[in-house]
Backbone as CSV, one residue per row, in Angstrom:
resi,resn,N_x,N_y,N_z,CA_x,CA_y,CA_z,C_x,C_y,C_z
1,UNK,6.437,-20.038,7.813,5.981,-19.046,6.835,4.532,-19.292,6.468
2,UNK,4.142,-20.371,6.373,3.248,-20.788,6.079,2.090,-20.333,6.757
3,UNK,1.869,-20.570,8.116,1.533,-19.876,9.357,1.337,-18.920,9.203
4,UNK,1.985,-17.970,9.178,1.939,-16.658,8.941,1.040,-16.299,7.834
5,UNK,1.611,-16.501,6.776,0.049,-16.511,5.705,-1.238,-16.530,6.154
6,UNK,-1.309,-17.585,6.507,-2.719,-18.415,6.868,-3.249,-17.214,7.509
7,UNK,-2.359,-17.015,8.836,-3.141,-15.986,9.718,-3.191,-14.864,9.139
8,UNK,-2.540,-14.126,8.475,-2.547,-12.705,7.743,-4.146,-13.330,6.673
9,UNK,-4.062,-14.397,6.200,-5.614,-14.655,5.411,-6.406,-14.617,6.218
10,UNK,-6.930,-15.307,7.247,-7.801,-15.381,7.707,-8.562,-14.340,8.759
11,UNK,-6.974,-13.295,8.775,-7.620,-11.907,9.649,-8.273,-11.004,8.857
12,UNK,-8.096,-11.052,7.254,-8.512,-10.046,6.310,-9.459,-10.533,5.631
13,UNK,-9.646,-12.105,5.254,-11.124,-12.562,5.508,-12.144,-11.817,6.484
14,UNK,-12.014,-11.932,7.957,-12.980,-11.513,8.975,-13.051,-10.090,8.463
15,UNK,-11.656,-9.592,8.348,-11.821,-7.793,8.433,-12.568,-7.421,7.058
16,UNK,-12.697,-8.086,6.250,-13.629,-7.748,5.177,-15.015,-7.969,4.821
17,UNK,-14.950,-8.957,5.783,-16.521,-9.522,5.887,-17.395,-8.536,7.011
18,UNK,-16.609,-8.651,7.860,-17.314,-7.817,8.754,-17.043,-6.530,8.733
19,UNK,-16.233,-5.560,8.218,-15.391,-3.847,7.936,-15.150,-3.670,9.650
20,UNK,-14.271,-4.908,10.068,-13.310,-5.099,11.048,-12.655,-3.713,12.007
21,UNK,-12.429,-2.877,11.150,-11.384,-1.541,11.032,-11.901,-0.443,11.220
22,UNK,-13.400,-0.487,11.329,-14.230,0.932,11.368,-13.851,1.459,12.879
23,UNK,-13.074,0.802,13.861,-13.093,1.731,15.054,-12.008,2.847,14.781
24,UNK,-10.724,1.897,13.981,-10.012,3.398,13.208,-9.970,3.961,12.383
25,UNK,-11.397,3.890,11.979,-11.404,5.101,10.467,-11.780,6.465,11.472
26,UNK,-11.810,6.701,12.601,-12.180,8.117,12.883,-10.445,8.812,12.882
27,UNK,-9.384,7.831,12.665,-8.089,8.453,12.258,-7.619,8.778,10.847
28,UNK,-8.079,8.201,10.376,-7.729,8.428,8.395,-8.402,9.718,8.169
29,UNK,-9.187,10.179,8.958,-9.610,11.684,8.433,-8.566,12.507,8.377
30,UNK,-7.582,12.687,8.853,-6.858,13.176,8.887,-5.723,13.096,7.921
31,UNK,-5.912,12.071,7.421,-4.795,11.216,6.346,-4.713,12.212,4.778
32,UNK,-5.584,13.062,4.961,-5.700,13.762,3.271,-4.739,14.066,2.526
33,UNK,-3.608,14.681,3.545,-2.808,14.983,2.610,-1.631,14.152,2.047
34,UNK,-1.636,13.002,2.926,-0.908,11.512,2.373,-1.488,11.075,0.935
35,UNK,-2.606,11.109,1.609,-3.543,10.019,0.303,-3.403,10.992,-1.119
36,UNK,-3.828,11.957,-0.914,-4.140,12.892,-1.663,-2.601,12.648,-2.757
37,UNK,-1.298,13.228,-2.243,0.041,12.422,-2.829,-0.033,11.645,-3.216
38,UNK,-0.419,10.394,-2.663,-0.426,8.791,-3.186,-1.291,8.913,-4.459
39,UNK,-2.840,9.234,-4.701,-3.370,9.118,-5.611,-2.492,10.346,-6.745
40,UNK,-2.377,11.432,-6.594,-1.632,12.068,-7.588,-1.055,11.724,-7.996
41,UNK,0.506,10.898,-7.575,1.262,10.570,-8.542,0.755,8.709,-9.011
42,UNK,-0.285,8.149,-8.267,-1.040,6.929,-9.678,-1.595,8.227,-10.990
43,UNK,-1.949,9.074,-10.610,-2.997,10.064,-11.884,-1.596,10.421,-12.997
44,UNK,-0.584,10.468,-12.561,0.700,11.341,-12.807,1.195,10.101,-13.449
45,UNK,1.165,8.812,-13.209,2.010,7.954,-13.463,1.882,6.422,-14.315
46,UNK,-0.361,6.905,-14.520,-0.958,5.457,-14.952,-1.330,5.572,-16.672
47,UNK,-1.027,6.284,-16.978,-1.978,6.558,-18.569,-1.650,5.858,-19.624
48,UNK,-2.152,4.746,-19.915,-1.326,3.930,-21.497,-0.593,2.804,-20.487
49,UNK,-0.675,2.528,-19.170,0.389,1.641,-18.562,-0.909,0.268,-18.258
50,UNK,-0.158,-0.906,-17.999,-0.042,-1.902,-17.071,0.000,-1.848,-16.003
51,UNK,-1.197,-2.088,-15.002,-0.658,-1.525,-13.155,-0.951,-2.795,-12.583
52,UNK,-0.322,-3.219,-11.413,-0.647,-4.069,-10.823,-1.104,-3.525,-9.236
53,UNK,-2.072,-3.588,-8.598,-2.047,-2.756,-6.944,-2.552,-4.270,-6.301
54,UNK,-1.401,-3.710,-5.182,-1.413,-4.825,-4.149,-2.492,-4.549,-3.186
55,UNK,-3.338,-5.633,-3.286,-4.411,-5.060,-1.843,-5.617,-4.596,-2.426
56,UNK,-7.078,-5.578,-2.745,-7.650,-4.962,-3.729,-8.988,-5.034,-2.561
57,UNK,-10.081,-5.092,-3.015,-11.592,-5.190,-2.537,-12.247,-3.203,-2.303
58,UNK,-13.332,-3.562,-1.259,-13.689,-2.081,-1.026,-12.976,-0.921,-0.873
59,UNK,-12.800,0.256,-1.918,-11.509,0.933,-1.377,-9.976,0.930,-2.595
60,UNK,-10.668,-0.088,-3.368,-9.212,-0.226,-3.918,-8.982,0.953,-5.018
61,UNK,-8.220,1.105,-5.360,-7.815,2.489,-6.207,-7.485,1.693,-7.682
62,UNK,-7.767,0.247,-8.207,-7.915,-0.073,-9.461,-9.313,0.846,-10.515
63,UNK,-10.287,1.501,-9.517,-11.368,2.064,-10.266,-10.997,3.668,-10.446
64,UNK,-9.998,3.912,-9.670,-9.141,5.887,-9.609,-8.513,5.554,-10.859
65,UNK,-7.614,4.232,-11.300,-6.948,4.259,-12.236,-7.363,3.874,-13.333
66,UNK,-8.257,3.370,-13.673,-9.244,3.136,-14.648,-9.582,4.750,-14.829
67,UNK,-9.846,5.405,-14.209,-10.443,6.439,-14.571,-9.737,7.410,-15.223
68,UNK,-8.462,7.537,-14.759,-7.073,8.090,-15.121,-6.385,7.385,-16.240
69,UNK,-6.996,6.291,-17.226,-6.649,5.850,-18.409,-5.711,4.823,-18.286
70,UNK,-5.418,4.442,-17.271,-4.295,3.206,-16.989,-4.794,2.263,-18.019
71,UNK,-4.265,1.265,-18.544,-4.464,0.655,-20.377,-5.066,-0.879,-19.239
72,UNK,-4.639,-1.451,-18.325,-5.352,-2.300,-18.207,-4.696,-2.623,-16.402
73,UNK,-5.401,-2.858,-15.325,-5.415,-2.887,-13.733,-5.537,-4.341,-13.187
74,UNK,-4.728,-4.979,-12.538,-4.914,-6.187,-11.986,-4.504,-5.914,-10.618
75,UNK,-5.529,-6.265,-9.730,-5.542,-6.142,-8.560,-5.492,-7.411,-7.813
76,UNK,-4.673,-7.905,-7.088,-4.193,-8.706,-6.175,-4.621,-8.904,-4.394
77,UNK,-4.976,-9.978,-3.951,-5.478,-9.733,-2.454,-5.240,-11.441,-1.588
78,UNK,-5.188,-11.689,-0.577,-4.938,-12.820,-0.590,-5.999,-13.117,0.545
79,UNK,-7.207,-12.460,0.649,-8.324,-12.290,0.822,-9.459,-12.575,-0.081
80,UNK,-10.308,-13.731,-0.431,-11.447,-14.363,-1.450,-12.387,-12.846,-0.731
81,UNK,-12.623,-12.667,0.191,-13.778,-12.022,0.447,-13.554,-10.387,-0.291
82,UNK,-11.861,-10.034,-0.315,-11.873,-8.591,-1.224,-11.876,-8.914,-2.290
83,UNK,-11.409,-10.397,-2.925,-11.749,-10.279,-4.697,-12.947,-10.242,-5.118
84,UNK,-13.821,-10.937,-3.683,-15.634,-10.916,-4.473,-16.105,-9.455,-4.532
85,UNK,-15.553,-8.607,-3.167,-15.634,-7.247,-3.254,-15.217,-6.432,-4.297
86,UNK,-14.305,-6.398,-5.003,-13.845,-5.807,-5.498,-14.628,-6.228,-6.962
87,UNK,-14.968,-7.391,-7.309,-15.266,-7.883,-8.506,-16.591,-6.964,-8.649
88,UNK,-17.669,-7.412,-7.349,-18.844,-6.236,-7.231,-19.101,-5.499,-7.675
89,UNK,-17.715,-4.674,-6.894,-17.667,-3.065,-7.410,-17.645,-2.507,-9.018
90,UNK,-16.569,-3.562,-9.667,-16.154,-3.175,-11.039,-17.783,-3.745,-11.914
91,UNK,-18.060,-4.682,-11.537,-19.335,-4.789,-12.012,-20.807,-3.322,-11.883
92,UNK,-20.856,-2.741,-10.689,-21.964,-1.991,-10.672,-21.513,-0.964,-11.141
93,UNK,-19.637,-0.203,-10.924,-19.507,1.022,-12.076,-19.155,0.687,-13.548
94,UNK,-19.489,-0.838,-13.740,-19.315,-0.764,-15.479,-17.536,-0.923,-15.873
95,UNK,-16.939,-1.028,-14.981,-15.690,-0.916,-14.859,-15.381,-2.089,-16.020
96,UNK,-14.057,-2.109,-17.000,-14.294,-3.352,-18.152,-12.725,-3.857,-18.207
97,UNK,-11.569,-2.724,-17.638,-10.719,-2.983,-17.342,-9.499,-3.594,-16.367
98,UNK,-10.299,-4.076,-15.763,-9.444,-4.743,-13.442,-9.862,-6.165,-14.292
99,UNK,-8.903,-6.729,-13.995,-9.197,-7.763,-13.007,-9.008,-8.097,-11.825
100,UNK,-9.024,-9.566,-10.780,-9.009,-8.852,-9.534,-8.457,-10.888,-9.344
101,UNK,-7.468,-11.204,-8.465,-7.025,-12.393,-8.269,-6.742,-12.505,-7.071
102,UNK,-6.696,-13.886,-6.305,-6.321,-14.143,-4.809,-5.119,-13.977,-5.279
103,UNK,-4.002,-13.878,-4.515,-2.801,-14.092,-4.503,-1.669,-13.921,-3.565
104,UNK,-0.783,-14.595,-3.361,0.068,-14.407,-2.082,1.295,-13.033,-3.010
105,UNK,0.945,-11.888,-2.147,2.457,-11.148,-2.767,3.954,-11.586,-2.790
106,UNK,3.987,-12.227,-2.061,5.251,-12.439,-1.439,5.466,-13.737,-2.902
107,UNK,4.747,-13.855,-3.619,5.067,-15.308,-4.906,3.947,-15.224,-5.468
108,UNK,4.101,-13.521,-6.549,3.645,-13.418,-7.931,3.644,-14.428,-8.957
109,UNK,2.491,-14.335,-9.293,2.301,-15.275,-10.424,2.017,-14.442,-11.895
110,UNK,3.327,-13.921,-12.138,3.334,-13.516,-13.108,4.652,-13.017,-14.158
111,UNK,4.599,-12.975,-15.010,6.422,-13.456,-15.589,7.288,-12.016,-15.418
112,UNK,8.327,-12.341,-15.445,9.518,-10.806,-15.194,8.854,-9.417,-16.433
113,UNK,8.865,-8.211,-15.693,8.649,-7.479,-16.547,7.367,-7.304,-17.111
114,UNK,6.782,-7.344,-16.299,5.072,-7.749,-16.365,4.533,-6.149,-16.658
115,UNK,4.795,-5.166,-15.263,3.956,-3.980,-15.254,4.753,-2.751,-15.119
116,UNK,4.020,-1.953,-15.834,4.679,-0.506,-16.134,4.577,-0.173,-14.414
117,UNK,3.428,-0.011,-13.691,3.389,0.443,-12.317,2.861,-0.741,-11.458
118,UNK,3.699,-0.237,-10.374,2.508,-1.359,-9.031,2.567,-0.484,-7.969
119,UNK,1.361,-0.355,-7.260,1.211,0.383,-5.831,0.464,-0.236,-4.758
120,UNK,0.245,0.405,-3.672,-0.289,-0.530,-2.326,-0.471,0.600,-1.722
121,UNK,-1.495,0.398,-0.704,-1.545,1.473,0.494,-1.675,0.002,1.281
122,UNK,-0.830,0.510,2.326,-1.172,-0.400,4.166,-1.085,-1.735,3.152
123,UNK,-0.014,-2.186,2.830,-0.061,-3.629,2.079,2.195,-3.862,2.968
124,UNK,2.626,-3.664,2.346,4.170,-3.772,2.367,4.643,-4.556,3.973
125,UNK,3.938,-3.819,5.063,4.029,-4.024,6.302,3.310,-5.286,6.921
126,UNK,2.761,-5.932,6.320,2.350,-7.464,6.301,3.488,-8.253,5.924
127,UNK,4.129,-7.960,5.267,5.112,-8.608,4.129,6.043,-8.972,4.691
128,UNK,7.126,-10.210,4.188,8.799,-10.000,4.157,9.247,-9.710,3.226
129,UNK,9.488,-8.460,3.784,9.960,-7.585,2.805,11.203,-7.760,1.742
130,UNK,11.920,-8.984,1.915,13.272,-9.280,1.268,12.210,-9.887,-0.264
131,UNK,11.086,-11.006,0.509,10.531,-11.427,-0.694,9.481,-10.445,-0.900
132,UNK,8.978,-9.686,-0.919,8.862,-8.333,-1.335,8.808,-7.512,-2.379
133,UNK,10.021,-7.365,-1.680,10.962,-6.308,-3.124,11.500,-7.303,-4.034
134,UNK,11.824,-8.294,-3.607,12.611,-9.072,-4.728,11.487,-9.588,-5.592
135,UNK,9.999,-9.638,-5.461,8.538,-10.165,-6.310,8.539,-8.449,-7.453
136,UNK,8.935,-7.400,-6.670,8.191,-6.272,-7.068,9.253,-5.638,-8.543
137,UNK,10.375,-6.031,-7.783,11.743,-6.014,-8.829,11.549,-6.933,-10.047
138,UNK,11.293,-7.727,-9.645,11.332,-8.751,-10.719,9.980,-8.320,-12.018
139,UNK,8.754,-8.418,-11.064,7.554,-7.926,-11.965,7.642,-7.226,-12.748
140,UNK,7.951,-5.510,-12.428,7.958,-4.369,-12.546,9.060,-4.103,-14.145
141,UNK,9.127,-3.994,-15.144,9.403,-3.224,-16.058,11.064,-2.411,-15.716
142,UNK,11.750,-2.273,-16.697,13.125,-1.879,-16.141,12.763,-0.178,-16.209
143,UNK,11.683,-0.084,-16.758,11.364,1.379,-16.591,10.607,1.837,-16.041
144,UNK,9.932,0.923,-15.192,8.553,0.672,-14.378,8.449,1.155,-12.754
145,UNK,7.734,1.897,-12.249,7.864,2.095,-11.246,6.835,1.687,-10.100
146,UNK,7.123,1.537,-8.499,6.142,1.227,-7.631,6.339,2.390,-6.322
147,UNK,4.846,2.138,-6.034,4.467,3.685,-4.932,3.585,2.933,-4.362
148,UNK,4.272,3.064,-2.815,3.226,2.569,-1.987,3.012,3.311,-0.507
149,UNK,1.781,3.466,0.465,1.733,4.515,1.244,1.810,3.586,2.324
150,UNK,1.968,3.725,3.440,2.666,2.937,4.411,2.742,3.560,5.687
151,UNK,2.394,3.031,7.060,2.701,3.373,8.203,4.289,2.934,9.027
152,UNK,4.440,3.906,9.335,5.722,3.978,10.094,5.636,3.382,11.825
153,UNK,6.738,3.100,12.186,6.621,2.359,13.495,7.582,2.730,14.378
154,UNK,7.879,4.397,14.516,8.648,4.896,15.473,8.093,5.949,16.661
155,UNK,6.916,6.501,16.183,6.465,7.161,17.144,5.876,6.962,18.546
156,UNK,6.198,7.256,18.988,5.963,6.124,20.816,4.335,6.393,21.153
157,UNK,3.619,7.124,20.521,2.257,7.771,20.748,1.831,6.531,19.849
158,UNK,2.004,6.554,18.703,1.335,5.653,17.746,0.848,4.765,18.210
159,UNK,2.130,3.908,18.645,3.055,2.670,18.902,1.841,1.921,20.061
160,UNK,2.063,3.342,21.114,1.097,2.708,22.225,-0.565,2.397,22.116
161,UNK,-0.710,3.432,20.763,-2.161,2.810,21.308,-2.263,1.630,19.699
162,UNK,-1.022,1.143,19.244,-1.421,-0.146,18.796,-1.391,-1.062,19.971
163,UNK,-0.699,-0.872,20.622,-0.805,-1.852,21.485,-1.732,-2.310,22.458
164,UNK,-2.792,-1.162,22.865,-4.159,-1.013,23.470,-5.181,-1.612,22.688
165,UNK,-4.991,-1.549,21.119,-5.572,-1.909,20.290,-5.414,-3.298,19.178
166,UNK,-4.376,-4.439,19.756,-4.296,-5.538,19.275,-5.248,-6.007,18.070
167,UNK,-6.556,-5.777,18.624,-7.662,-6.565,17.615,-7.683,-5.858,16.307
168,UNK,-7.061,-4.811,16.274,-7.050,-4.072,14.939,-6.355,-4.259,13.575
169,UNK,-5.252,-5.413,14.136,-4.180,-5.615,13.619,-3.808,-7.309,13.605
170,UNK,-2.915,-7.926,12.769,-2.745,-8.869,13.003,-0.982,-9.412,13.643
171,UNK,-1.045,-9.851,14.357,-0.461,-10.181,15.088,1.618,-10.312,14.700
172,UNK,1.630,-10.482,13.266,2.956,-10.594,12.412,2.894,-9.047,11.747
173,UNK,2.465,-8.098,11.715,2.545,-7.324,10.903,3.673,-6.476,11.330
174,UNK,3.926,-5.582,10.936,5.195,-4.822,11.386,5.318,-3.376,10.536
175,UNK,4.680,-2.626,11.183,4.828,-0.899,10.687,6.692,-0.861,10.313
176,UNK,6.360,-0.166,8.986,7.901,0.325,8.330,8.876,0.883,9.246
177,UNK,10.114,0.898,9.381,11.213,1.152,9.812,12.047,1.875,9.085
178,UNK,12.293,3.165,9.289,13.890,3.510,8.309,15.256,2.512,8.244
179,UNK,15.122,1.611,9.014,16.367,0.827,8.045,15.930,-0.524,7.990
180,UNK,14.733,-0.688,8.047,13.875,-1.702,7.169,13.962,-1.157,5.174
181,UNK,13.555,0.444,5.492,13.836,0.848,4.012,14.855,0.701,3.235
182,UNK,15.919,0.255,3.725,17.292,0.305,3.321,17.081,-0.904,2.659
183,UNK,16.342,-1.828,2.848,16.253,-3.698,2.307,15.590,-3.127,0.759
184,UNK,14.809,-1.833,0.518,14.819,-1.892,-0.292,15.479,-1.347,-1.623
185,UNK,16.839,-0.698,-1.377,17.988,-0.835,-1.494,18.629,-1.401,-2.505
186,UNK,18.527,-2.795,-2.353,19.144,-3.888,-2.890,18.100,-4.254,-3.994
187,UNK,17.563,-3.867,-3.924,16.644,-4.282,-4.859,15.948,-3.162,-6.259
188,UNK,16.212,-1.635,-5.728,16.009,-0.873,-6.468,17.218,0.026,-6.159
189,UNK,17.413,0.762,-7.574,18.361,2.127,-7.249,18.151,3.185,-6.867
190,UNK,16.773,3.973,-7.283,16.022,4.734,-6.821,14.687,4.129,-5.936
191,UNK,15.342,4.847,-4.670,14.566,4.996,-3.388,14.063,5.718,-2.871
192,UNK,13.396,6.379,-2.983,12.228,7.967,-2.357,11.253,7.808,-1.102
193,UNK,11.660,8.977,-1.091,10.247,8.693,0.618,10.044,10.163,0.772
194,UNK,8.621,10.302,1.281,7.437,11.788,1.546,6.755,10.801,3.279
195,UNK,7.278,11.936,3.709,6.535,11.592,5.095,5.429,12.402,5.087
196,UNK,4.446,11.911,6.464,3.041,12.953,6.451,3.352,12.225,8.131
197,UNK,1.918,13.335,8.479,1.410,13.181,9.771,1.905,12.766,10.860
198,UNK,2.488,14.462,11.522,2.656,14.347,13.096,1.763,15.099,13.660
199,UNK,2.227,16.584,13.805,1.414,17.824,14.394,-0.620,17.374,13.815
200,UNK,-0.514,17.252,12.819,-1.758,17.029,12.017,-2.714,15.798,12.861
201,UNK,-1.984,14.929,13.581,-2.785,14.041,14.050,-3.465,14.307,15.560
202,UNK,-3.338,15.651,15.656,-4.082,16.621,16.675,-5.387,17.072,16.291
203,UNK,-5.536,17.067,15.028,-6.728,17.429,14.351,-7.634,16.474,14.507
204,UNK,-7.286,15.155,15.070,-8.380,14.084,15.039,-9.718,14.895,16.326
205,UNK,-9.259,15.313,17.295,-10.575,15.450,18.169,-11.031,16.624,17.927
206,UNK,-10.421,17.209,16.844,-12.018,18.332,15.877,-12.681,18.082,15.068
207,UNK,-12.390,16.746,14.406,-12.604,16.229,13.321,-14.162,16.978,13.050
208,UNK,-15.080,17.002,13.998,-16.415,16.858,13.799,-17.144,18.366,13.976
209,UNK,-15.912,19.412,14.457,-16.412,21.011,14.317,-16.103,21.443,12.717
210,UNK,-16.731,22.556,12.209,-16.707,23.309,11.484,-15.327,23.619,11.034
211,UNK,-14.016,24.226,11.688,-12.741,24.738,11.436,-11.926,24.197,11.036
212,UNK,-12.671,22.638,11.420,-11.371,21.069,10.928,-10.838,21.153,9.861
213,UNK,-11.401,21.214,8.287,-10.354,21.470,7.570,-9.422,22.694,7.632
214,UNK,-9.650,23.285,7.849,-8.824,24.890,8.237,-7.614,24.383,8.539
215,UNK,-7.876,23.620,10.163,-7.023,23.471,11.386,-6.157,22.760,10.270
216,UNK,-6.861,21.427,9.633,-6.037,20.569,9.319,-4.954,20.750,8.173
217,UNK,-5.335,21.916,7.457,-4.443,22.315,6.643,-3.107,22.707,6.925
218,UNK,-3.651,23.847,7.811,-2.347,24.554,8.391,-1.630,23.581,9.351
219,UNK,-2.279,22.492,10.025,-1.539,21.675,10.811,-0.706,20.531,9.377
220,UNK,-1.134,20.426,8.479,-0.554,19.960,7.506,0.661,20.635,6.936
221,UNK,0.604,21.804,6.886,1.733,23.066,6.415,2.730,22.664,7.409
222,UNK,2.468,22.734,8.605,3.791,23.092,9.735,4.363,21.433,9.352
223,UNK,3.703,19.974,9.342,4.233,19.064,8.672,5.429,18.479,7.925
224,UNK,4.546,19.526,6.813,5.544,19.758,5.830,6.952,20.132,5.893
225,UNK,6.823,21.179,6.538,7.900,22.170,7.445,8.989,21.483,8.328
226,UNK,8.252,20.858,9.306,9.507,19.919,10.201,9.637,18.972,9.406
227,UNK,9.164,18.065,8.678,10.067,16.976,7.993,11.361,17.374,7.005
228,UNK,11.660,18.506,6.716,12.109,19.121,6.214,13.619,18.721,6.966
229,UNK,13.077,18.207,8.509,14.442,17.669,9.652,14.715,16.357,9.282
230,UNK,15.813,16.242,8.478,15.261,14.352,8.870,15.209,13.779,10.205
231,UNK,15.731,14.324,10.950,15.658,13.659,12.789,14.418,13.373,13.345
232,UNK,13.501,14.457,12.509,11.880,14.143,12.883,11.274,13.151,11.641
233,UNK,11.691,12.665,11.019,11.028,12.065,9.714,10.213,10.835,10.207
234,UNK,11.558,10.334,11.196,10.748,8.636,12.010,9.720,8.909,13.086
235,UNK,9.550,10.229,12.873,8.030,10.193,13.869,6.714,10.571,13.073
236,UNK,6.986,10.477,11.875,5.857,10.133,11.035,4.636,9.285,10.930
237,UNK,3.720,9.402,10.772,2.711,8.480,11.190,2.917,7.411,9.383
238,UNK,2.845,8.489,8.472,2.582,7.727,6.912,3.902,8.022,6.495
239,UNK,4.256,7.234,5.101,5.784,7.624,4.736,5.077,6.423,3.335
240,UNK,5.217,7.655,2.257,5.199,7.129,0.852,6.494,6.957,0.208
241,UNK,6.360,5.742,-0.059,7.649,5.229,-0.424,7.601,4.816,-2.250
242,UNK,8.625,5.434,-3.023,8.669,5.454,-4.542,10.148,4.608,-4.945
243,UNK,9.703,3.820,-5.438,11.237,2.707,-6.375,11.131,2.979,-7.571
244,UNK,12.148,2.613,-7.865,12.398,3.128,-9.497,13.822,2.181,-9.725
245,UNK,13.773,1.801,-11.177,14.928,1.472,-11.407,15.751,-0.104,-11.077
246,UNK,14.431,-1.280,-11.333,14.976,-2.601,-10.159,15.830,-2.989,-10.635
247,UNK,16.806,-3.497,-9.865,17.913,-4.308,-10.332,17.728,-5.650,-10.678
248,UNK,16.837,-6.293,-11.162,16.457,-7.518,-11.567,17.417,-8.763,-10.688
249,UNK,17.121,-8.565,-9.150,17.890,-9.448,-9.149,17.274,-10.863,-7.818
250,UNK,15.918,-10.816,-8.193,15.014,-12.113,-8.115,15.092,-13.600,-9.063
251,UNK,13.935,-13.863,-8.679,14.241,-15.434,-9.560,13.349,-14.659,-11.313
252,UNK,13.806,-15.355,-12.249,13.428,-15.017,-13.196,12.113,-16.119,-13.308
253,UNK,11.102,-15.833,-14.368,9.807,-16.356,-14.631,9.618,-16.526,-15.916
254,UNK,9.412,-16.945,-16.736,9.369,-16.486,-18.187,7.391,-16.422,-18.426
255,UNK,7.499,-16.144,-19.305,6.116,-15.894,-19.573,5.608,-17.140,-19.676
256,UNK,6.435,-17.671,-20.667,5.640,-19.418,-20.769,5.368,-20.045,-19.294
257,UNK,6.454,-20.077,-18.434,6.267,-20.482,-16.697,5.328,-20.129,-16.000
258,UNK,4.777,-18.898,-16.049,3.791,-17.964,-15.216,2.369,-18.804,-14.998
259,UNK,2.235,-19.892,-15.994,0.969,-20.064,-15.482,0.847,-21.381,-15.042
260,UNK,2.640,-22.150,-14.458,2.239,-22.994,-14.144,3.060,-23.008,-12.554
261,UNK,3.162,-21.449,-12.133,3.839,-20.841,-10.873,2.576,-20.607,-10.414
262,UNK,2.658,-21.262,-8.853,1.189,-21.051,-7.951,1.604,-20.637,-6.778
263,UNK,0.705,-19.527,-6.387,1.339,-19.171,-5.211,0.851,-19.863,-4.081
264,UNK,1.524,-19.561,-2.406,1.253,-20.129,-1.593,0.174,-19.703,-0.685
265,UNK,-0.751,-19.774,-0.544,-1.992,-19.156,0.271,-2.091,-20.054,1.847
């Protein structure tokens, strides 16, 4: 396990130092109408709350929720190079509310019942997910909810050109599964999921004409439309996933404990 860490640190070290990932940002253009969901319901879901988001530095959505009145943002990374990033950032927009900590997700350092919300984009699929959900259950508020946006790992198109593309990725990671989702299950009662992007990921080689948003809309509509199958759901590229409701049934923390629980990096 340990191992595994290390290397999941030391690939997101490089990928942050150097913005590792820019050969596939000419695919996230396409991502709008995922993201677009994901940030709505943080806007829908942060006001007067406690948030915790997994996965912080350039990019992180602790400064969307600051903005949206969230009462106070702690952002988590197990990457030194995104907490200096991220610290940066909150420094040059004046930001007074984030803080921003190394930390291993998988062994929160922080007592049961901590946060009204927690979210992640592209964070969960690094993870084991048993310790996971059982960190996120435990944290999270009995009224508290978590939303996180996430790539799926059934489409054989995807699939292949991760595999052309190794260096992009680190080597333990593992795109979501529909009955990987089921693990989280046991851990929450309410389980939700919004798929995005099949037809839509045709729009990538217009990206750069004039009609692209057009195309991409209406290729977003028909989307909408077939997931509507669940038989097509696992050929989703994104799949936002919403818990609600944890069954508290992790290790307990008390508040007094929390600060002398260290995680494992």
């Amino acid at each position: 396990m340990h191992d595994r860490i290390q290397r999941e640190k030391d690939f997101h070290e490089k990928a942050f130092s150097e913005h590792g990932r820019q050969a596939a940002d000419k695919y996230y253009i396409i991502a709008k109408s995922s993201i677009d969901f994901f940030k709505d319901y943080l806007t829908r879901n942060c006001a007067g709350y406690n948030v915790l988001e997994y996965g912080c530095g350039m990019g992180s959505h602790a400064f969307w929720l600051a903005k949206h009145q969230a009462r106070w943002i702690t952002g988590i990374d197990i990457a030194s190079v995104a907490i200096d990033q991220a610290n940066q950032q909150a420094q040059e927009l004046g930001v007074k509310n984030v803080t921003f900590k190394m930390m291993n997700a998988e062994n929160l350092v922080f007592a049961d019942d901590s946060f009204d919300l927690i979210c992640g984009t592209g964070v969960l699929h690094h993870l084991d997910l048993e310790k996971a959900y059982a960190e996120l259950s435990r944290a999270l508020k009995p009224s508290g909810k978590a939303v996180f946006r996430e790539p799926l790992g059934h489409n054989p198109f995807i699939n292949a050109y991760r595999r052309l593309t190794p260096r992009l990725r680190t080597e333990d990671e593992h795109p979501i599964l529909l009955n990987t989702l089921e693990i989280a299950q046991r851990y929450f009662r309410h389980v939700e999921t919004h798929y995005f992007h099949l037809f839509s990921l045709g729009a990538v080689v217009f990206r750069k004409f004039k009609f692209f948003p057009h195309l991409l809309r209406v290729l977003d509509k028909i989307d909408e439309f077939i997931f509507r199958i669940a038989l097509l759901r696992k050929y989703a590229w994104m799949v936002v996933i919403i818990l609600a409701e944890p069954k508290k049934v992790g290790v307990s923390i008390s508040r007094s404990q929390k600060t002398s629980r260290t995680s494992t990096l």
